[in-house]
mmCIF file of the N, C-alpha and C atoms, coordinates in Angstrom:
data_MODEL
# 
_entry.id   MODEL 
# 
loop_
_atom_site.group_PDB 
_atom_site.id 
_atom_site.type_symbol 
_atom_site.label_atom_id 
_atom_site.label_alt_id 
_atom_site.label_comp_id 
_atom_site.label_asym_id 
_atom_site.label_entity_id 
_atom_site.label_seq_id 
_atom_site.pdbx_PDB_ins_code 
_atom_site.Cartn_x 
_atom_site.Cartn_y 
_atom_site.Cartn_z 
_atom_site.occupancy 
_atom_site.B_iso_or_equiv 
_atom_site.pdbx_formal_charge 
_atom_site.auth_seq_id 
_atom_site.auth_comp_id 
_atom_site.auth_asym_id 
_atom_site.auth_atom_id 
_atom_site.pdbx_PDB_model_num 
ATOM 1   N N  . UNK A 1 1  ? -13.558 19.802  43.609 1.00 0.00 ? 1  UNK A N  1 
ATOM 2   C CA . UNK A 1 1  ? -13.262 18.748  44.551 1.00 0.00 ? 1  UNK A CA 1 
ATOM 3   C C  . UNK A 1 1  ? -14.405 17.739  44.638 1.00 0.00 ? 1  UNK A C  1 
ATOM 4   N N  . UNK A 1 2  ? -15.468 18.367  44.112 1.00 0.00 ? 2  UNK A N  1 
ATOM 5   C CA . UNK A 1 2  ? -17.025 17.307  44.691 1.00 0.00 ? 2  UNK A CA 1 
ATOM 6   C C  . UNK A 1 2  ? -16.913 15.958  43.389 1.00 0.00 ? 2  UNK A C  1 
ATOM 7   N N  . UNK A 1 3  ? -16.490 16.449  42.412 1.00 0.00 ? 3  UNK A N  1 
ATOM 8   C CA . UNK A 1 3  ? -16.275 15.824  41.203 1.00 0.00 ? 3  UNK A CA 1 
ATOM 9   C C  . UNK A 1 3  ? -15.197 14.900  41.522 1.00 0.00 ? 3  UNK A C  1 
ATOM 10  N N  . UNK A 1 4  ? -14.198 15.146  42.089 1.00 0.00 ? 4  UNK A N  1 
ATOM 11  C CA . UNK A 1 4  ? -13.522 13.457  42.500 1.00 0.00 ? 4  UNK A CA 1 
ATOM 12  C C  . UNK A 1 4  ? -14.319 12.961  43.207 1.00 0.00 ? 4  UNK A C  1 
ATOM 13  N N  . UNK A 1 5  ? -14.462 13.481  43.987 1.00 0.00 ? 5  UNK A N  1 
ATOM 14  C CA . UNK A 1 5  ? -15.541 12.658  45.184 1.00 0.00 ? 5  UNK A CA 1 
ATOM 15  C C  . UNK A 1 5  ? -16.597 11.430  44.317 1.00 0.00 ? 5  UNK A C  1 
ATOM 16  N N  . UNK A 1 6  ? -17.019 12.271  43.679 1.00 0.00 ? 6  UNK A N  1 
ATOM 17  C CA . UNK A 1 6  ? -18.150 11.416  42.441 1.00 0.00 ? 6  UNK A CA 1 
ATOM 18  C C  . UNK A 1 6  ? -17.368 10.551  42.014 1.00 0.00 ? 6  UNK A C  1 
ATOM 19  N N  . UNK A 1 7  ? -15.847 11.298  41.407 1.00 0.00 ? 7  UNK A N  1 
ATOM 20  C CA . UNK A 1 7  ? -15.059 9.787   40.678 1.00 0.00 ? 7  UNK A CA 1 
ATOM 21  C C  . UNK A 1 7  ? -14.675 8.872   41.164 1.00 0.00 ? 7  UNK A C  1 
ATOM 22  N N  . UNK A 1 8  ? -14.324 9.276   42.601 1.00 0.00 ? 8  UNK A N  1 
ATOM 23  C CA . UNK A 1 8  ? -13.782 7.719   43.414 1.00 0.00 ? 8  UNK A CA 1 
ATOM 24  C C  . UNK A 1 8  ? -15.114 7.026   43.886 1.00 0.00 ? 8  UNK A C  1 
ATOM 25  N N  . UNK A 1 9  ? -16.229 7.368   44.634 1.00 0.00 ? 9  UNK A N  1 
ATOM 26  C CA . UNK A 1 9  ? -17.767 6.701   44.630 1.00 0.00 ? 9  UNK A CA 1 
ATOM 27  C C  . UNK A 1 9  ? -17.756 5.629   43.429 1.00 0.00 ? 9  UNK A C  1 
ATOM 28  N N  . UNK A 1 10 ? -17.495 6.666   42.475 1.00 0.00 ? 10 UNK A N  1 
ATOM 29  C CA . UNK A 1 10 ? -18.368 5.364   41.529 1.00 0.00 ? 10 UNK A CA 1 
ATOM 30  C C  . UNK A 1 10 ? -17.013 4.262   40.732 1.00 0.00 ? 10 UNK A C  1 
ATOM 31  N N  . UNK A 1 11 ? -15.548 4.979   40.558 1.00 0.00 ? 11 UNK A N  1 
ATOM 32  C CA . UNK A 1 11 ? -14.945 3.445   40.810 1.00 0.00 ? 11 UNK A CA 1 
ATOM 33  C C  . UNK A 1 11 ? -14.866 2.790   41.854 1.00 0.00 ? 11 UNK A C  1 
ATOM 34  N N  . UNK A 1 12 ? -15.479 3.163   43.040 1.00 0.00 ? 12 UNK A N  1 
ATOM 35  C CA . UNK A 1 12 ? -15.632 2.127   43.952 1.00 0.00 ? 12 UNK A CA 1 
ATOM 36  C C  . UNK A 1 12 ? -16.455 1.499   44.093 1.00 0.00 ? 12 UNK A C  1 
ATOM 37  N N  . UNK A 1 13 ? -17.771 1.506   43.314 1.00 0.00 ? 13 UNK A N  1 
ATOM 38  C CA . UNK A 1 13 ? -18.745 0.772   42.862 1.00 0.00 ? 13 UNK A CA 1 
ATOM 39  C C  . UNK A 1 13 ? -18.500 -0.180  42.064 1.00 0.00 ? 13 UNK A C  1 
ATOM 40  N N  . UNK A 1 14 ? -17.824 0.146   41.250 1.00 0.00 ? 14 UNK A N  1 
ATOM 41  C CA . UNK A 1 14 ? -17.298 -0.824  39.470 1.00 0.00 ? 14 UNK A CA 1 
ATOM 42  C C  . UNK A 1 14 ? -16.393 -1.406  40.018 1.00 0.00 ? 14 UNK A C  1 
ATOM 43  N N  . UNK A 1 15 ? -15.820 -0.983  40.774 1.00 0.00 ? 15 UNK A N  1 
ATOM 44  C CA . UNK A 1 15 ? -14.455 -2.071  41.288 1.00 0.00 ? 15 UNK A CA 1 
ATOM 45  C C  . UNK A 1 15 ? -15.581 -3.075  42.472 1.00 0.00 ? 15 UNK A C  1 
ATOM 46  N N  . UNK A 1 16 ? -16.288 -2.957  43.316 1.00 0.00 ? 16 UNK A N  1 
ATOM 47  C CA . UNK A 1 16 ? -16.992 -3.679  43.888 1.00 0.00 ? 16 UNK A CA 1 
ATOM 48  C C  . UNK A 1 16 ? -17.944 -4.785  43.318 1.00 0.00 ? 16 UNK A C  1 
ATOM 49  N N  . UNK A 1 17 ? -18.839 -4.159  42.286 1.00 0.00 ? 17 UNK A N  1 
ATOM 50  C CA . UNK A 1 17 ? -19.240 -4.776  41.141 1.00 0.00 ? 17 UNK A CA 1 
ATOM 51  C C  . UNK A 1 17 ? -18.704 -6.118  40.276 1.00 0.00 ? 17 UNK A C  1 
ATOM 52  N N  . UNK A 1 18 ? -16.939 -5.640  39.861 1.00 0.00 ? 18 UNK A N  1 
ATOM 53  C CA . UNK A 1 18 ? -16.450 -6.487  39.460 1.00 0.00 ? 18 UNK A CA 1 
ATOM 54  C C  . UNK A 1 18 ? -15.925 -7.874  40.561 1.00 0.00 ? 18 UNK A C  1 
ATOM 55  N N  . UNK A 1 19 ? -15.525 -7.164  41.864 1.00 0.00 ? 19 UNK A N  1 
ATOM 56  C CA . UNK A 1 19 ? -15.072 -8.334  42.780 1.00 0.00 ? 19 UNK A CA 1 
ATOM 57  C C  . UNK A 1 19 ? -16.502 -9.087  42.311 1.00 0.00 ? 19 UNK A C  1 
ATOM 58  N N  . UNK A 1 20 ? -18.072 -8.854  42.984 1.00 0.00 ? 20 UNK A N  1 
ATOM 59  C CA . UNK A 1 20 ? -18.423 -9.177  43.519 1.00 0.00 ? 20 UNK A CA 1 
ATOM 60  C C  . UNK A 1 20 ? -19.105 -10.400 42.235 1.00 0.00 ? 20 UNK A C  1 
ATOM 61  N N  . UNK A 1 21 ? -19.042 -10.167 40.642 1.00 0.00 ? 21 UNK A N  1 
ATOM 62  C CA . UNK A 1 21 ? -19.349 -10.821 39.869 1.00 0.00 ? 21 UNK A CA 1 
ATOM 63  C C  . UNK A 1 21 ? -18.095 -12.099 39.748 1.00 0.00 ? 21 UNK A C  1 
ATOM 64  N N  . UNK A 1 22 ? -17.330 -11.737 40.161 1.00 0.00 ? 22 UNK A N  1 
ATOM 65  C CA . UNK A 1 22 ? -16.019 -12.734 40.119 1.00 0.00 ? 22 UNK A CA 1 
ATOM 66  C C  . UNK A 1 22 ? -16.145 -13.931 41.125 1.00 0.00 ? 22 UNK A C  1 
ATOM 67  N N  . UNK A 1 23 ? -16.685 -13.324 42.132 1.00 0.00 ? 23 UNK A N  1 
ATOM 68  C CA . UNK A 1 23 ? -17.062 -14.162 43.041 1.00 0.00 ? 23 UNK A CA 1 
ATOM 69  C C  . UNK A 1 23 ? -18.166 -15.349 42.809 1.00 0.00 ? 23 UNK A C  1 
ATOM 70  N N  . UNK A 1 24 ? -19.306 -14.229 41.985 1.00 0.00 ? 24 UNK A N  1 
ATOM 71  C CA . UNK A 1 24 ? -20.410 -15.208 41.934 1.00 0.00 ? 24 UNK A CA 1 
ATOM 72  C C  . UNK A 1 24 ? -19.676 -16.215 40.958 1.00 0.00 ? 24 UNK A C  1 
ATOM 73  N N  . UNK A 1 25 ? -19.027 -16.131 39.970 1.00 0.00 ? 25 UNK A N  1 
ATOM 74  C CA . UNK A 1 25 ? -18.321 -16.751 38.909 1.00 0.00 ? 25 UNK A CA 1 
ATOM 75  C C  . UNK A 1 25 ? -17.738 -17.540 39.066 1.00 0.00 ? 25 UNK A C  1 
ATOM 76  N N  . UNK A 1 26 ? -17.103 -17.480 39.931 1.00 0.00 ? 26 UNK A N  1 
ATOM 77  C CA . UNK A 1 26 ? -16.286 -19.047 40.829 1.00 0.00 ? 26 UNK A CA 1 
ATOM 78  C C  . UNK A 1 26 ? -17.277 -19.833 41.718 1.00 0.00 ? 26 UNK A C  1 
ATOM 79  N N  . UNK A 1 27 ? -18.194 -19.182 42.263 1.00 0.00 ? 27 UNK A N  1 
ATOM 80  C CA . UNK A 1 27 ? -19.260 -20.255 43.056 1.00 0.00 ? 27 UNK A CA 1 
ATOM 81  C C  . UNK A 1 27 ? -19.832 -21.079 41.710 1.00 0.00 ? 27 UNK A C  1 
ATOM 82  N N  . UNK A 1 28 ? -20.504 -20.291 40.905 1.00 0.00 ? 28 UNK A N  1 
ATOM 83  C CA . UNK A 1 28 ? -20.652 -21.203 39.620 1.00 0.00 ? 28 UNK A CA 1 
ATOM 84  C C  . UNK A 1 28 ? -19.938 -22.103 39.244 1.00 0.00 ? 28 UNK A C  1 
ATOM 85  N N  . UNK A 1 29 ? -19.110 -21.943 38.970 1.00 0.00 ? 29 UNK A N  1 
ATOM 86  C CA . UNK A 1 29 ? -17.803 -22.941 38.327 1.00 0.00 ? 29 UNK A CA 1 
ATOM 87  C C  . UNK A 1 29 ? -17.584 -24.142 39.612 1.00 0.00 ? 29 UNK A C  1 
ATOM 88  N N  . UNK A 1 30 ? -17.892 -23.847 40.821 1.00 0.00 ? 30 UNK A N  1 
ATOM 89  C CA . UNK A 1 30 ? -17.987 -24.716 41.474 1.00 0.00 ? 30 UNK A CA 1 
ATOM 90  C C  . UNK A 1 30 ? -19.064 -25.920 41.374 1.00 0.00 ? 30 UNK A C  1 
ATOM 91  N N  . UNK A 1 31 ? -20.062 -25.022 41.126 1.00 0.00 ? 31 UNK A N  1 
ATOM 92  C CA . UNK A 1 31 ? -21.319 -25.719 41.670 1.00 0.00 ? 31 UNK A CA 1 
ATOM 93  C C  . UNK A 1 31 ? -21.353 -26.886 40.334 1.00 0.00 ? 31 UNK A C  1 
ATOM 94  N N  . UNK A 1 32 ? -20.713 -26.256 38.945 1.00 0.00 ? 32 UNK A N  1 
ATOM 95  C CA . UNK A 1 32 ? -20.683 -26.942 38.229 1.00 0.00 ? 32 UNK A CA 1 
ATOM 96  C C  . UNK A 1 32 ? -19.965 -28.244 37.947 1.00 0.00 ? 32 UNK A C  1 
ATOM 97  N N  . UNK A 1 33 ? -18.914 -27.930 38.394 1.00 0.00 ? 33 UNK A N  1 
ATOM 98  C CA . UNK A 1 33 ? -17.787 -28.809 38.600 1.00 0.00 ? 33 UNK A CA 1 
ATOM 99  C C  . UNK A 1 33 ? -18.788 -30.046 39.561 1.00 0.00 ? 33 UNK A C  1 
ATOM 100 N N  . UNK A 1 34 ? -19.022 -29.650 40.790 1.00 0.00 ? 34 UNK A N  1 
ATOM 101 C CA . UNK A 1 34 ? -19.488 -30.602 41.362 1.00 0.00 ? 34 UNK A CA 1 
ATOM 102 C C  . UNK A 1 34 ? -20.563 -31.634 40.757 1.00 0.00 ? 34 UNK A C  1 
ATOM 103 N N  . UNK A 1 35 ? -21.738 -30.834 40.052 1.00 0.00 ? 35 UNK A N  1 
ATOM 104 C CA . UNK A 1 35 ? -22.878 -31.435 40.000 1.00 0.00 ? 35 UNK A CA 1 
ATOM 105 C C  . UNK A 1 35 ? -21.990 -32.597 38.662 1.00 0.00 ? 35 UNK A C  1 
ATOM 106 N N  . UNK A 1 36 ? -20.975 -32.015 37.763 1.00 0.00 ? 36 UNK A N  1 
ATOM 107 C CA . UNK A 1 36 ? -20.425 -32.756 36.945 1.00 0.00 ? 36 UNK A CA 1 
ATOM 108 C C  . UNK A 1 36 ? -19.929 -33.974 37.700 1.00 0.00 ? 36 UNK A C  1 
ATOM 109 N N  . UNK A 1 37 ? -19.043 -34.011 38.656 1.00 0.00 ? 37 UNK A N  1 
ATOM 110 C CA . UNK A 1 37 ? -18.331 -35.177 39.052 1.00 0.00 ? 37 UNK A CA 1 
ATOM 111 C C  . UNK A 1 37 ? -19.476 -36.176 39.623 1.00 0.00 ? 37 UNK A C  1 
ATOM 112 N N  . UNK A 1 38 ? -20.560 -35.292 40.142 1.00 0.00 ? 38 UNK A N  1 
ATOM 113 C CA . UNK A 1 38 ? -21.735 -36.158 40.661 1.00 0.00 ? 38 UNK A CA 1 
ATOM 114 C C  . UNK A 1 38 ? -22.420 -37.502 40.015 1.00 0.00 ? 38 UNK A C  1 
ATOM 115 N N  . UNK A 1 39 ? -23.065 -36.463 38.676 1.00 0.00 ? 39 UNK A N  1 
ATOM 116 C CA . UNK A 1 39 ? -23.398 -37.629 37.268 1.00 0.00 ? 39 UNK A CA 1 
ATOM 117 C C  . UNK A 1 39 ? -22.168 -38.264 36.732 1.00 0.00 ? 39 UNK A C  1 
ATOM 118 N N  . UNK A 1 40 ? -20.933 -37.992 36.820 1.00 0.00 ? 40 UNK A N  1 
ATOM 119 C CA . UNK A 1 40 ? -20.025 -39.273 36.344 1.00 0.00 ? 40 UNK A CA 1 
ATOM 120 C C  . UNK A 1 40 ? -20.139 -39.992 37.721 1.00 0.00 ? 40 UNK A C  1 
ATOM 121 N N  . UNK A 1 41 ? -20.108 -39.529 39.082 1.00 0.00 ? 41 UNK A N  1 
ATOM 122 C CA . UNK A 1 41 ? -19.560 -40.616 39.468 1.00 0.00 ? 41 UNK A CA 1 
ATOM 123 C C  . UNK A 1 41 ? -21.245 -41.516 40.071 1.00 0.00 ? 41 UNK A C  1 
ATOM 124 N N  . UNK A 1 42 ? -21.919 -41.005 38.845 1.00 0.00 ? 42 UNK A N  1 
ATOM 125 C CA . UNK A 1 42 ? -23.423 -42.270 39.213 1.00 0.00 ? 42 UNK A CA 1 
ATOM 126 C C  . UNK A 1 42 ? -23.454 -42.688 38.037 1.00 0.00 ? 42 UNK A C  1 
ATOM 127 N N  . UNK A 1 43 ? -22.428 -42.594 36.960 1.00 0.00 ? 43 UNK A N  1 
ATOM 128 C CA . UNK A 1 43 ? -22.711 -43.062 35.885 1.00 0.00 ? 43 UNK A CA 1 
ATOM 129 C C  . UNK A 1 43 ? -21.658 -44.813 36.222 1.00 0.00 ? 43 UNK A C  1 
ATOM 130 N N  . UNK A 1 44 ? -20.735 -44.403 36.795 1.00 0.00 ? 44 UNK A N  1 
ATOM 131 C CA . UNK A 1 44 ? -19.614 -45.464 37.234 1.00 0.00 ? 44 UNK A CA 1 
ATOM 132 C C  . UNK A 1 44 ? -20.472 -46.360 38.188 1.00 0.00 ? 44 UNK A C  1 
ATOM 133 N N  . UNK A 1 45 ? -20.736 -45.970 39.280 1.00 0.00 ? 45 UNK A N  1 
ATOM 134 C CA . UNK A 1 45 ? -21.742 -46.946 39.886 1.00 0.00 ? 45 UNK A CA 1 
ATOM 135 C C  . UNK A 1 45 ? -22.432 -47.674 38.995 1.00 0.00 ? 45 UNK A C  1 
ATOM 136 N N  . UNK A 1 46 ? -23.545 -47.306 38.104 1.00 0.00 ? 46 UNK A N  1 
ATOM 137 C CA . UNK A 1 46 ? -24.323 -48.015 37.280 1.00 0.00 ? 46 UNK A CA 1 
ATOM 138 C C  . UNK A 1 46 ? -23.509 -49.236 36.697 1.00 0.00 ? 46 UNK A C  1 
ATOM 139 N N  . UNK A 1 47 ? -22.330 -48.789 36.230 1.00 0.00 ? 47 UNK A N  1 
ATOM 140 C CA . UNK A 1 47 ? -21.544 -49.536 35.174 1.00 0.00 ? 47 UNK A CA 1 
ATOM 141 C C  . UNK A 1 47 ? -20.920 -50.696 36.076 1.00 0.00 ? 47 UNK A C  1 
ATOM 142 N N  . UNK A 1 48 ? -20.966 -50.598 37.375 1.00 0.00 ? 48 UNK A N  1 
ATOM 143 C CA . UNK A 1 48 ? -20.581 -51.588 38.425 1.00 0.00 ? 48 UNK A CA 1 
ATOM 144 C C  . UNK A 1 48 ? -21.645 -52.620 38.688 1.00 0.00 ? 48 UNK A C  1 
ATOM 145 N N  . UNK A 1 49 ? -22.555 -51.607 39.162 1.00 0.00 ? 49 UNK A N  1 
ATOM 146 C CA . UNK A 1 49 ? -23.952 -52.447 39.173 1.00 0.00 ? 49 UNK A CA 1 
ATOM 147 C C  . UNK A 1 49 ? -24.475 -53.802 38.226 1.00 0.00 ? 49 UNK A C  1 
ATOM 148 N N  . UNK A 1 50 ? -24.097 -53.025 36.753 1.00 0.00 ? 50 UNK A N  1 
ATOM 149 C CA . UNK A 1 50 ? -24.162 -53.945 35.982 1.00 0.00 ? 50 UNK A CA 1 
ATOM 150 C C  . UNK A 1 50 ? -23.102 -54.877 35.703 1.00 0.00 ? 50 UNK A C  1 
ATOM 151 N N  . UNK A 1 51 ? -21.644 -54.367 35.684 1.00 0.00 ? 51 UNK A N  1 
ATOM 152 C CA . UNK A 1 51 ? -20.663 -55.794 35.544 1.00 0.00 ? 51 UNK A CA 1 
ATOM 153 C C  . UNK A 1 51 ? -21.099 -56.712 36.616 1.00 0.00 ? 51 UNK A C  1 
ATOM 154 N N  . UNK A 1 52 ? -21.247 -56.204 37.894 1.00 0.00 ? 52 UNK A N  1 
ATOM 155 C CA . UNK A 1 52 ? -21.317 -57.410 39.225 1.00 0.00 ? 52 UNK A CA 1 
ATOM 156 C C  . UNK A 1 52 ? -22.555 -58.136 38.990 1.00 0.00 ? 52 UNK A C  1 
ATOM 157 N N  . UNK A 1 53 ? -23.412 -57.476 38.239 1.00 0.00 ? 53 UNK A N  1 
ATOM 158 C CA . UNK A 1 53 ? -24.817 -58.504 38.239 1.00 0.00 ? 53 UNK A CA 1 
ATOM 159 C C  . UNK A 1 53 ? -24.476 -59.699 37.092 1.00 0.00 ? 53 UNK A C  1 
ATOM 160 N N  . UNK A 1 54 ? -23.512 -59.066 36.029 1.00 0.00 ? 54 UNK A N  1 
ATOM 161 C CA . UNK A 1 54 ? -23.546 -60.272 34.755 1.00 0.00 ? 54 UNK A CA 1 
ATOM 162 C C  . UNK A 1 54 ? -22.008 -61.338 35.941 1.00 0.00 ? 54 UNK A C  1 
ATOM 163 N N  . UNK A 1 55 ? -21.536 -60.877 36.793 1.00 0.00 ? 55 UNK A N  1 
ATOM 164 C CA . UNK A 1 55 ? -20.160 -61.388 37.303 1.00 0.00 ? 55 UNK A CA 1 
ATOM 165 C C  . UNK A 1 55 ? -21.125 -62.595 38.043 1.00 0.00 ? 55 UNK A C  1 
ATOM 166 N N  . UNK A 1 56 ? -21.562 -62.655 39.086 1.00 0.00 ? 56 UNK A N  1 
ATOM 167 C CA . UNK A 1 56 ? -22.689 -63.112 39.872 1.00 0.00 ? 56 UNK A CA 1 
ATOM 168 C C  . UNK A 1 56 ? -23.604 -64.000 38.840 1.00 0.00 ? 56 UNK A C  1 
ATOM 169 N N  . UNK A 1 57 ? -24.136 -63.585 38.014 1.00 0.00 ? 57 UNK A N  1 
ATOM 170 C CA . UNK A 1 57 ? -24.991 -64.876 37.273 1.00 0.00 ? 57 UNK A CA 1 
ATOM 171 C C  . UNK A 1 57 ? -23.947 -65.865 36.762 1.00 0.00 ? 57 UNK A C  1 
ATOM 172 N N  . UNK A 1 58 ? -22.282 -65.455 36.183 1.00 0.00 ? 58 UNK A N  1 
ATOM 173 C CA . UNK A 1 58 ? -21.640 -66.363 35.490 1.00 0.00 ? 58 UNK A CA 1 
ATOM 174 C C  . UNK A 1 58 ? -21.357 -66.948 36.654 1.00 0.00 ? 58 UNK A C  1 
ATOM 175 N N  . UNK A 1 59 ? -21.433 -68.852 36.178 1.00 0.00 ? 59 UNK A N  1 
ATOM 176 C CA . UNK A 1 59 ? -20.740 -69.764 37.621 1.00 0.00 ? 59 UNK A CA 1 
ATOM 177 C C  . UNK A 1 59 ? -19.810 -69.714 37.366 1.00 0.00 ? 59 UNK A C  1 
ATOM 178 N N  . UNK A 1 60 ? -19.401 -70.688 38.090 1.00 0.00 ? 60 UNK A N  1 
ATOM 179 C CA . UNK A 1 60 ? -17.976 -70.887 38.586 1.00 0.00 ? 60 UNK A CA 1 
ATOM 180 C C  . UNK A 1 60 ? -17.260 -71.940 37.305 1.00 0.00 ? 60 UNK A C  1 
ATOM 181 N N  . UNK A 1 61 ? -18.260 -73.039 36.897 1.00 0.00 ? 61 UNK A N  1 
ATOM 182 C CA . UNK A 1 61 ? -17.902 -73.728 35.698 1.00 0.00 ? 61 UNK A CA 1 
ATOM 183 C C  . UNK A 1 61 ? -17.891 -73.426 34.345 1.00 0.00 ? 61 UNK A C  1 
ATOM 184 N N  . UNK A 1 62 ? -18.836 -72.274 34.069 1.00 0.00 ? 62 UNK A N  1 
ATOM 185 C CA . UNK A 1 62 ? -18.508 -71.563 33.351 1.00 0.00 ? 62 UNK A CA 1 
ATOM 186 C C  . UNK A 1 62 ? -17.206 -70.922 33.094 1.00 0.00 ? 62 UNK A C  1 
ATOM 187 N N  . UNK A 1 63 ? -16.506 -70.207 34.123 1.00 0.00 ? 63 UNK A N  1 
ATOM 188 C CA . UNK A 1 63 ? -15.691 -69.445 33.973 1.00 0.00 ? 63 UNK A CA 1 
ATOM 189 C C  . UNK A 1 63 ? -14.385 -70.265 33.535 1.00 0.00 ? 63 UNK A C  1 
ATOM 190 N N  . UNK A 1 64 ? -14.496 -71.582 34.744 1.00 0.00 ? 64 UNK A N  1 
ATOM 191 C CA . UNK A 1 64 ? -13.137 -72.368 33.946 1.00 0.00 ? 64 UNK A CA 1 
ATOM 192 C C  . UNK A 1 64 ? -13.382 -72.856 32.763 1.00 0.00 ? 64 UNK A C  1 
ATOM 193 N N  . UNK A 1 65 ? -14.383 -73.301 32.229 1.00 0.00 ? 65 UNK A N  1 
ATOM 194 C CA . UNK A 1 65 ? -14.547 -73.434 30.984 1.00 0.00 ? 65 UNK A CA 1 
ATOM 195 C C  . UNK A 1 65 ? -14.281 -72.492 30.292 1.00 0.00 ? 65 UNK A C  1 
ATOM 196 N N  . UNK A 1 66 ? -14.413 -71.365 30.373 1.00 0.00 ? 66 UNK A N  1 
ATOM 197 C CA . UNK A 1 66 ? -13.684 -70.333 29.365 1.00 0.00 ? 66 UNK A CA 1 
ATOM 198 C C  . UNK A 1 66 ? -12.370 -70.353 29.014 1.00 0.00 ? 66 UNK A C  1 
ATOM 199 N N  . UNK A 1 67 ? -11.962 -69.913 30.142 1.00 0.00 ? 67 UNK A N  1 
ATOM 200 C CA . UNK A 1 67 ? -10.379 -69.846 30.389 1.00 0.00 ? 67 UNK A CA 1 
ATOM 201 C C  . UNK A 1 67 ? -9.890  -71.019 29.988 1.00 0.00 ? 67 UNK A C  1 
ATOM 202 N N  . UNK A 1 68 ? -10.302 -72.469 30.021 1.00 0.00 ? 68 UNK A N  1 
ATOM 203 C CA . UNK A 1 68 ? -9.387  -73.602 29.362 1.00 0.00 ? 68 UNK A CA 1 
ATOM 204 C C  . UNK A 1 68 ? -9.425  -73.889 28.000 1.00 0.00 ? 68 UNK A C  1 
ATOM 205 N N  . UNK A 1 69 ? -10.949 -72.672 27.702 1.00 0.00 ? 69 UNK A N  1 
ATOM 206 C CA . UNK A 1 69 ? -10.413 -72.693 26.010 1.00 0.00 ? 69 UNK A CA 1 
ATOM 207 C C  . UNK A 1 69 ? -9.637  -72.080 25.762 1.00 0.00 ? 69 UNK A C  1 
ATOM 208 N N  . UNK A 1 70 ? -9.663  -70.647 26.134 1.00 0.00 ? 70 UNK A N  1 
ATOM 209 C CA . UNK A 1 70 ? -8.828  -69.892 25.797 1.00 0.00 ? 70 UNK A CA 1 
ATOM 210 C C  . UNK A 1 70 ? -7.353  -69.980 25.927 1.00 0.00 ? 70 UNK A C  1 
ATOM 211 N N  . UNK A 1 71 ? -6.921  -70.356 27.194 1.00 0.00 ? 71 UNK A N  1 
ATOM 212 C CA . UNK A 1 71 ? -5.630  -70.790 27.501 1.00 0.00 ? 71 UNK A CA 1 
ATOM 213 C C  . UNK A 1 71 ? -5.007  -72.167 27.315 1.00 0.00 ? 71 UNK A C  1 
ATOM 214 N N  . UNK A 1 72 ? -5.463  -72.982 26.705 1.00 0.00 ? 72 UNK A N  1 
ATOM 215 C CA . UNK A 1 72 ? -4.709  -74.156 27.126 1.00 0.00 ? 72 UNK A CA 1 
ATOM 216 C C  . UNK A 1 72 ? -3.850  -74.774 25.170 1.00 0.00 ? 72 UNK A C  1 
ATOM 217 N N  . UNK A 1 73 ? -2.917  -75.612 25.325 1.00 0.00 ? 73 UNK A N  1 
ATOM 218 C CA . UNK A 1 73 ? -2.144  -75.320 24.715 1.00 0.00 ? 73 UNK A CA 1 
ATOM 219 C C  . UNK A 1 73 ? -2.969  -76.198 23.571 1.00 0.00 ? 73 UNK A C  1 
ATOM 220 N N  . UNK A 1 74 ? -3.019  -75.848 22.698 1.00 0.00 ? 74 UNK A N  1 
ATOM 221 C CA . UNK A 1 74 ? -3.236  -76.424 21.365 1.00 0.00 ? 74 UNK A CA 1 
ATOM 222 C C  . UNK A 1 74 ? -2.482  -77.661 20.887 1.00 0.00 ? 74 UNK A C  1 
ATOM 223 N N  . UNK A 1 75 ? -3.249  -78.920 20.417 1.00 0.00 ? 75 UNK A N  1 
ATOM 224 C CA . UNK A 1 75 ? -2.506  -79.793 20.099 1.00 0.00 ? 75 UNK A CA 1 
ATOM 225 C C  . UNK A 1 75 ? -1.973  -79.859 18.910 1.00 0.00 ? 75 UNK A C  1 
# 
């Protein structure tokens, strides 16, 4: 009888063991996930930073000047 006793102890260790690595395993996967969305979403900022700074230096006459080359009808 002492010998189950031993056998259920120690799958109740390995079964505890396993919850408790599963657990850490998903906090990981979290932490990763996050720190991932973090650096994309400072990589997107940057990329804002920089369109609005080149948006802001182009004037205003510039811009229609573009657009009336581009768009206007060819003679």
């Amino acid at each position: 009888m002492k010998y189950f006793y031993i056998l259920a102890i120690a799958t109740t260790i390995v079964m505890m063991a396993y919850v408790a690595g599963r657990i850490n395993g998903i906090q990981r996967c979290h932490a990763d996930n996050t720190a991932t969305a973090l650096k994309i979403q400072t990589q997107i900022m940057k990329q804002k930073e920089i369109i609005n700074a080149q948006v802001i230096h182009t004037g205003l006459g510039d811009i229609r000047r573009i657009l009336r080359e581009k768009y206007t009808i060819a003679d």
